[in-house]
C-alpha positions as CSV (number, residue, x, y, z in Angstrom):
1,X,0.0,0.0,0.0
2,X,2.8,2.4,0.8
3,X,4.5,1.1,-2.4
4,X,1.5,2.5,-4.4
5,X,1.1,5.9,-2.1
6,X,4.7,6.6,-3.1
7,X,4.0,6.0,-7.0
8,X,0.9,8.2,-6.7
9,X,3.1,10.8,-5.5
10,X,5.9,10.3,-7.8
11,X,3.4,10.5,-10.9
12,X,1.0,13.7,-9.2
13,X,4.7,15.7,-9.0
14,X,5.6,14.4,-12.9
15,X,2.3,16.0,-13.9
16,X,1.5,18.9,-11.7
17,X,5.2,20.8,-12.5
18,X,5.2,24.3,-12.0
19,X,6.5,25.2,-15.5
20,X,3.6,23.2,-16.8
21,X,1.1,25.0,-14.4
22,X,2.2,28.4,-15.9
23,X,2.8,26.9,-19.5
24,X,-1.2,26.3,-19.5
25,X,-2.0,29.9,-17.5
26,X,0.3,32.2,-20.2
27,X,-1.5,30.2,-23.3
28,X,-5.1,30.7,-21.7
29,X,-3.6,34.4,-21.4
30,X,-2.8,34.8,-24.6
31,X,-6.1,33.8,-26.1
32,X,-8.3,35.8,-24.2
33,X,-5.9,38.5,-25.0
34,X,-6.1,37.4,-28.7
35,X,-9.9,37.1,-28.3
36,X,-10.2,40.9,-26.8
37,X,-8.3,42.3,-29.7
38,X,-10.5,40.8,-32.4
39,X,-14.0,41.7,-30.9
40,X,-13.0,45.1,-29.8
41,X,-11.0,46.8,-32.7
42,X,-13.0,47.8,-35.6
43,X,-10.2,46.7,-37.8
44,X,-10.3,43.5,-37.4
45,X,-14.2,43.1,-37.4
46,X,-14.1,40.6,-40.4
47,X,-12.2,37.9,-38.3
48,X,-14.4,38.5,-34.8
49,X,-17.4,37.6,-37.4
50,X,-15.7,34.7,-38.5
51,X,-14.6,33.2,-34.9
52,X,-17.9,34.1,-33.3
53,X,-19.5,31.3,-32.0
54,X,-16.9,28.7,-34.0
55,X,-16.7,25.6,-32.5
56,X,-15.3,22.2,-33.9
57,X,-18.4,21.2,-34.5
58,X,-18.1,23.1,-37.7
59,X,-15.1,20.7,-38.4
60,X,-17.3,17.6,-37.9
61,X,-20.1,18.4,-40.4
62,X,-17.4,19.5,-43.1
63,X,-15.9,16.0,-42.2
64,X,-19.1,14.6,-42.6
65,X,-19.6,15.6,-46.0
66,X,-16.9,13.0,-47.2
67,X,-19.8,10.2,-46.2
68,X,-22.9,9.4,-48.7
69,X,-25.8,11.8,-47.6
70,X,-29.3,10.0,-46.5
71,X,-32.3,11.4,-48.0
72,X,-34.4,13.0,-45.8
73,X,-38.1,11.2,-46.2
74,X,-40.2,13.8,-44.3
75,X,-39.2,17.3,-46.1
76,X,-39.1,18.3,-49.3
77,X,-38.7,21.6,-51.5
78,X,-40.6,22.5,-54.2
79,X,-38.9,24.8,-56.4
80,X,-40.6,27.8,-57.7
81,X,-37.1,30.1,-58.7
82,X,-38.5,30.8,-62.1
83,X,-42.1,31.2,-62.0
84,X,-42.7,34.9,-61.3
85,X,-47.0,35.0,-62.5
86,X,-48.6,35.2,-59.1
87,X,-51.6,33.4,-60.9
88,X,-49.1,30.3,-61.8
89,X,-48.2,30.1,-58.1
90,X,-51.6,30.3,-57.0
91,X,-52.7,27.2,-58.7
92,X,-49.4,25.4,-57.8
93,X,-50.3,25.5,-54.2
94,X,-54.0,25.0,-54.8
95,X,-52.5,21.4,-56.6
96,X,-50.4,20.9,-53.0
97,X,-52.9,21.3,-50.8
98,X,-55.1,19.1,-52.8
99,X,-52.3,16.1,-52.3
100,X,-52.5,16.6,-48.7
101,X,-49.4,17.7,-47.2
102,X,-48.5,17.5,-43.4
103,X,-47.4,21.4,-43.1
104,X,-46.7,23.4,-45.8
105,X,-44.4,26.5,-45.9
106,X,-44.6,29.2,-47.8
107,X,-41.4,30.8,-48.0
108,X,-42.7,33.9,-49.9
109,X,-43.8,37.4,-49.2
110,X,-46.1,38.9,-51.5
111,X,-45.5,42.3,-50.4
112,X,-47.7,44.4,-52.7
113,X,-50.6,44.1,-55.5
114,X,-48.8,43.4,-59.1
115,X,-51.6,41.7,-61.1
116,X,-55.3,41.9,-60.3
117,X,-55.8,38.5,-61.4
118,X,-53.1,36.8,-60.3
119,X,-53.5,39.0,-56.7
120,X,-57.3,37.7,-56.6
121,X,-56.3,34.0,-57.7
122,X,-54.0,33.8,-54.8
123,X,-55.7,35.9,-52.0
124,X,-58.2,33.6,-52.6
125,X,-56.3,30.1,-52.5
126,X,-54.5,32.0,-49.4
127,X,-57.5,31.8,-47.5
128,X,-58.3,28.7,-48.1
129,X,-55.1,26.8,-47.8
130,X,-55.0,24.3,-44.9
131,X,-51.7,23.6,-42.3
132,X,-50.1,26.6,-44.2
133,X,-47.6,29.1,-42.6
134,X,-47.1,32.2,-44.6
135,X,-44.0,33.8,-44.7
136,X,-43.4,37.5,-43.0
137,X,-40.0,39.7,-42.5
138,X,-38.8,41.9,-39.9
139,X,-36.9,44.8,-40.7
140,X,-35.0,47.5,-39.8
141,X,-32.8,45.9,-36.8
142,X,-32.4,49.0,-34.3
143,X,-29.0,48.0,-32.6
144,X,-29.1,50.0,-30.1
145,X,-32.6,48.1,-28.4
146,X,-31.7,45.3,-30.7
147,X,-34.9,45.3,-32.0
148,X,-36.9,45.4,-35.7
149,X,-38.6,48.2,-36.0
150,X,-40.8,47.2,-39.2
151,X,-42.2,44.5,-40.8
152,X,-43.4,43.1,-44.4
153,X,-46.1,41.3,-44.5
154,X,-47.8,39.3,-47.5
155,X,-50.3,42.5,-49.1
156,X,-53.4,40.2,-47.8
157,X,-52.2,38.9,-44.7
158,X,-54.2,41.8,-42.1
159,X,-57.6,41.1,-44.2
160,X,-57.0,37.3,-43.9
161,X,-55.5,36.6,-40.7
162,X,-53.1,34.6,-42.0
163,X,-50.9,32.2,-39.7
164,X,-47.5,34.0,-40.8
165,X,-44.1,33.2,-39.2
166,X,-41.2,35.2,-39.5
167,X,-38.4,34.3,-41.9
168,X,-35.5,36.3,-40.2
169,X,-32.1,34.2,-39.5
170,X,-29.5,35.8,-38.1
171,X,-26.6,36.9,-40.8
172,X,-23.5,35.9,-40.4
173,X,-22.1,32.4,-40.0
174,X,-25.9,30.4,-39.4
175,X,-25.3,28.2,-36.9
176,X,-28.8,28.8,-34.8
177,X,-32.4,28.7,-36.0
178,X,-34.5,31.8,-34.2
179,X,-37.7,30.7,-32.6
180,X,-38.9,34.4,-32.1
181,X,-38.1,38.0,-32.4
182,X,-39.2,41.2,-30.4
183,X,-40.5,44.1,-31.1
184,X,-42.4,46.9,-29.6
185,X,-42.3,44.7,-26.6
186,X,-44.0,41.9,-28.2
187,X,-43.0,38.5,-29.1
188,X,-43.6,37.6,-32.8
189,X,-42.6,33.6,-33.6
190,X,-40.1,32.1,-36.8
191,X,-41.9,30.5,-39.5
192,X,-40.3,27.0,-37.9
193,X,-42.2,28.1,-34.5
194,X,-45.3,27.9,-36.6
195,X,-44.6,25.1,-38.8
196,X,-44.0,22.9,-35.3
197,X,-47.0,24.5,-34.2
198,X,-49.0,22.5,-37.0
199,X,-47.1,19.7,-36.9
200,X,-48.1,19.8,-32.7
201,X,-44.2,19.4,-31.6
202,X,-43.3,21.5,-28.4
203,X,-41.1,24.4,-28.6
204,X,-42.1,26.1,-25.3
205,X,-39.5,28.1,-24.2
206,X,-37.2,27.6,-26.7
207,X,-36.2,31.1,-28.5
208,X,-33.5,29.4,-30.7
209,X,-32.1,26.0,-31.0
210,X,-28.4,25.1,-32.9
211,X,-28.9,23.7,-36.5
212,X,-28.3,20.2,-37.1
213,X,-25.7,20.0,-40.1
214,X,-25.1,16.4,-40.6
215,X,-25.5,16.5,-44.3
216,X,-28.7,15.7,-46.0
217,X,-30.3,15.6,-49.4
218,X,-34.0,17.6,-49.4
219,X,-35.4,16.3,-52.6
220,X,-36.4,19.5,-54.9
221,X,-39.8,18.5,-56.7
222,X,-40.6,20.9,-60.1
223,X,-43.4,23.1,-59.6
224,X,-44.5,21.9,-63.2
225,X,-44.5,18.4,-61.6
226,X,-46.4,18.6,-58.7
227,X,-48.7,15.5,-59.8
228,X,-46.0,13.0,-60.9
229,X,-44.6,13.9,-57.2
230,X,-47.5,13.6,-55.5
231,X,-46.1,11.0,-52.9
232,X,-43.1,12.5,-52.1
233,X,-45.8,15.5,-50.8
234,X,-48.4,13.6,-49.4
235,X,-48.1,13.9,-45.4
236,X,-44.5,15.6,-46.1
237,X,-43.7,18.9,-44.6
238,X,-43.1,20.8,-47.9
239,X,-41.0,23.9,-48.3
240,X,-42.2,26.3,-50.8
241,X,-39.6,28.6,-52.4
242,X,-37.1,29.3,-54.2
243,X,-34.5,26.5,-53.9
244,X,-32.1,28.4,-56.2
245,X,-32.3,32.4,-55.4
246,X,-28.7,33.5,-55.7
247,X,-29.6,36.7,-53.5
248,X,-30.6,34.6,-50.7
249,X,-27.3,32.4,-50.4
250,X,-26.2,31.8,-46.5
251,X,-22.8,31.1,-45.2
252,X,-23.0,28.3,-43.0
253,X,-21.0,25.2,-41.2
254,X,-21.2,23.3,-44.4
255,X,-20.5,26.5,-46.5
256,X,-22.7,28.6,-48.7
257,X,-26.4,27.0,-48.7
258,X,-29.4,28.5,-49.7
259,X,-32.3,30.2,-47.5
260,X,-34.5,27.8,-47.8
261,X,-31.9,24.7,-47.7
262,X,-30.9,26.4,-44.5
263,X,-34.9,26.3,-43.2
264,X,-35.0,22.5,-44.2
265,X,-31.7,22.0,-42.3
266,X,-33.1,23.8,-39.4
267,X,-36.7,22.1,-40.1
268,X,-35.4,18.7,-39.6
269,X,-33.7,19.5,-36.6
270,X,-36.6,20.2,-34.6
271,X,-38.6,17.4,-36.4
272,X,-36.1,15.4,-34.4
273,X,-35.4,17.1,-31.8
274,X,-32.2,14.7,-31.8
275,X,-30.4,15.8,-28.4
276,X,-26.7,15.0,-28.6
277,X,-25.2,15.5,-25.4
278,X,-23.8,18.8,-25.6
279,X,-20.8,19.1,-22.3
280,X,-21.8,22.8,-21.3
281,X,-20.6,25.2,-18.2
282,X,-18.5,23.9,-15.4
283,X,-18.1,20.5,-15.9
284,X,-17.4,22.1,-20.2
285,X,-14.6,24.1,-18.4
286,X,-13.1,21.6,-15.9
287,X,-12.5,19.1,-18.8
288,X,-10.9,22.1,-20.9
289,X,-8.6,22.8,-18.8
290,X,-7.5,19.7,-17.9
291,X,-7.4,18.6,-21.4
292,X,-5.1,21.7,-22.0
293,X,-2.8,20.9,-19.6
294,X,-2.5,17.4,-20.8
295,X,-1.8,18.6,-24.1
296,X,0.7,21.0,-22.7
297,X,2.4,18.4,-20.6
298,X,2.8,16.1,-23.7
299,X,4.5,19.0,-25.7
300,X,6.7,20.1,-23.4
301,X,7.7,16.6,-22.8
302,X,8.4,16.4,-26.5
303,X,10.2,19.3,-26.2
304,X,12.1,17.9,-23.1
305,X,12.9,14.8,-24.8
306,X,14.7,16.8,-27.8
307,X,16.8,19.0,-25.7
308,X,17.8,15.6,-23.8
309,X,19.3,14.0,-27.0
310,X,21.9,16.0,-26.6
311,X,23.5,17.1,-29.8
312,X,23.6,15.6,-33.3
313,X,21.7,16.2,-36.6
314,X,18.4,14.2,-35.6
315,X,18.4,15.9,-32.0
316,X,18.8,19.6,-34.1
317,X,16.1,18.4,-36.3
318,X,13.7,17.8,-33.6
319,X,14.3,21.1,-32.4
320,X,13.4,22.8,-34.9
321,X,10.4,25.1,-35.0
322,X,9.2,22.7,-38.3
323,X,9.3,19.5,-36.7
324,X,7.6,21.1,-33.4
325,X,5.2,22.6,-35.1
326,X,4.3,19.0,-36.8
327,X,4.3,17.1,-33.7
328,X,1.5,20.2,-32.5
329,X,-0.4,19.8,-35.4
330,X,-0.4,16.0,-35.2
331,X,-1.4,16.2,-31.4
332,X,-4.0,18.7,-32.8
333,X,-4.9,16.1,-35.7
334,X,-5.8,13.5,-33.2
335,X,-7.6,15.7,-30.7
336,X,-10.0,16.5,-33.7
337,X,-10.5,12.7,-35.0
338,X,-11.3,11.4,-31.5
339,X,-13.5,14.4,-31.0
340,X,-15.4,13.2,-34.6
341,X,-15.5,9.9,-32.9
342,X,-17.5,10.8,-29.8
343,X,-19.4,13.7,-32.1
344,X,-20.4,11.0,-34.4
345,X,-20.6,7.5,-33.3
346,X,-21.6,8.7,-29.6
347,X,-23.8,11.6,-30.1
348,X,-21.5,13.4,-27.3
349,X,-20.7,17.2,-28.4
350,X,-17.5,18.9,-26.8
351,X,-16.0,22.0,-28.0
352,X,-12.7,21.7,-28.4
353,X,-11.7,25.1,-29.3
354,X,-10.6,26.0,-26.8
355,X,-8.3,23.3,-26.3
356,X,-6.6,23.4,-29.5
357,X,-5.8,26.8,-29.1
358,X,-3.9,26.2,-25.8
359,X,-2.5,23.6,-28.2
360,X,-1.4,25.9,-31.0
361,X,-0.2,28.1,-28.7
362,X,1.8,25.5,-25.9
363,X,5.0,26.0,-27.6
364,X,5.4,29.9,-27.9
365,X,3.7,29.7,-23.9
366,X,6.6,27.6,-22.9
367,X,9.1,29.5,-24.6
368,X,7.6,32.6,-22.8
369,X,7.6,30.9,-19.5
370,X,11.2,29.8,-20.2
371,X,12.3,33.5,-21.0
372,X,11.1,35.2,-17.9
373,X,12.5,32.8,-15.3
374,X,15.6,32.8,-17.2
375,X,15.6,36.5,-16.7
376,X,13.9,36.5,-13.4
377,X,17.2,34.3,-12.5
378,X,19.3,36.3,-13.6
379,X,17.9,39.5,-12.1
380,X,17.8,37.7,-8.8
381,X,21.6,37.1,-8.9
């Protein structure tokens, strides 16, 4: 027993070295430091957008994308890019609501009268349409309240009442879906609020939920096919759009998608409601860290090691900023793959951002470490 006490010990002091201790506190340093540059200097705005909210979960879906997609069999898109006649549209979702589908989006705003036939031919269908979310916007983001200070609605939607949803996503890298806005102190629900709504699925107090990325194929049905399709839409949740607007195009984990792809994407994910088990606040942090300072500890062993070859071509080599950056990125490399691993085959989500920026960053931390007590030596005597 004493035997094993006195290896305990011997291992705890290995680990838990100073230099180590400080290694991990100067990198943490340096990214917050890093991280207070970028979000608060104008100049480099373009990069705090980018790094907001990243998380290696981004890596995973683009990982992802290497695998055959599945097909998803409960939403699909029909595609309305090039039909512009109002009356045309009119009897296209007359002919989907007659196939019966399970919810029905209407990803459209018709925002004023352009044709009094066409207008009349789909105010009327409008009113008549059944499990149907229209689409609205809200405009005019006051940044100050962080609030919209208009909307645009479809031109009938006051005289009809219409079950309308909000289409808003927040710019930027789209990583959440929006369950509501505000304004004018009241609440005003997303168009996937609504939709879920129909479709009788909970989303009390929810106000936004993070899109599920894992790649998927929507099927986009013609809108001169809707008949030869008909059991693709039949008890389907169908998106109605356009499923190729270039003006709409989002950036997101998976790179550029378009509006409505993103809706499906974020459709799906509440059609699921698939919870991975996402590793949040204090116990998020305590594993950080201590993953940090494992990562740490195996560098500056590596680093250790080199020095302790003494000298010689292959000890010089492993010196070398080159190979030590290689070893870094393959310590990095495997972080990432067993992070898939768990992400993927587990349904466990960490962030391990954090950690692989203490990891990028271990080296020139040691080196710092290294240089002031070197100095604070040689002060001291």
């Amino acid at each position: 027993m004493q035997r094993f006490k006195t290896n305990i010990w011997k291992a705890l002091k290995a680990i838990c070295r100073p230099r180590q201790i400080a290694t991990t506190i100067v990198a943490f340093l340096l990214i917050g430091l890093f991280r207070y540059i970028t979000f608060n200097m104008d100049v480099f705005n373009p990069i705090a957008q980018g790094l907001k909210g990243f998380s290696t979960t981004d890596i995973f879906y683009q990982l992802m994308l290497e695998a055959p997609r599945d097909t998803s069999d409960v939403i699909v898109v029909v595609d309305i890019t090039q039909l512009y006649d109002r009356d045309s549209i009119a009897t296209v979702l007359e002919e989907i609501d007659s196939i019966g589908p399970a919810a029905l989006d209407v990803d459209v705003i018709f925002e004023r009268p352009m044709d009094p036939v066409g207008d009349a031919h789909l105010r009327k269908v409008a009113a008549k349409l059944s499990n149907s979310v229209f689409s609205f916007r809200m405009m005019e983001l006051d940044r100050k309240r962080n609030e919209f200070t208009r909307q645009a609605h479809s031109f009938f939607a006051k005289d009809l009442n219409l079950n309308e949803g909000s289409v808003n996503i927040h710019r930027g890298m789209v990583r959440e879906v929006p369950l509501s806005f505000e304004m004018d102190g009241k609440t005003y629900p997303s168009i996937i609020a609504r939709m879920m709504e129909i479709l009788q699925n909970d989303t009390e107090g929810l106000t936004s939920r993070r899109i599920n990325y894992e790649p998927t194929y929507f099927r986009t049905i013609p809108y001169d096919s809707i008949g030869y399709y008909a059991d693709f839409i039949r008890n389907k949740v169908v998106m109605f759009g356009g499923a190729h607007e270039s003006a709409d195009m989002l950036h997101t984990p998976l790179g550029q998608l378009y509006g409505i792809e993103v809706l499906c994407y974020a459709m799906k994910t509440m059609l699921e409601m698939e919870q991975k088990t996402n590793c949040t606040g204090i116990l998020f942090w305590i594993i950080t860290i201590l993953l940090s300072y494992l990562s740490v500890c195996i560098i500056m062993a590596y680093k250790e090691s080199a020095l302790g070859l003494g000298d010689g071509v292959f000890s010089d080599l492993l010196r070398t900023t080159l190979i030590t950056s290689l070893f870094v990125f393959l310590l990095m490399t495997i972080s990432i793959a067993i992070g898939f691993w768990f992400f993927y085959e587990q349904h466990i989500n960490f962030d391990l951002t954090p950690t692989l920026s203490i990891t990028a960053l271990a080296a020139t931390s040691a080196d710092l470490v290294r240089f002031f007590v070197k100095h604070l030596k040689n002060k001291q005597s």
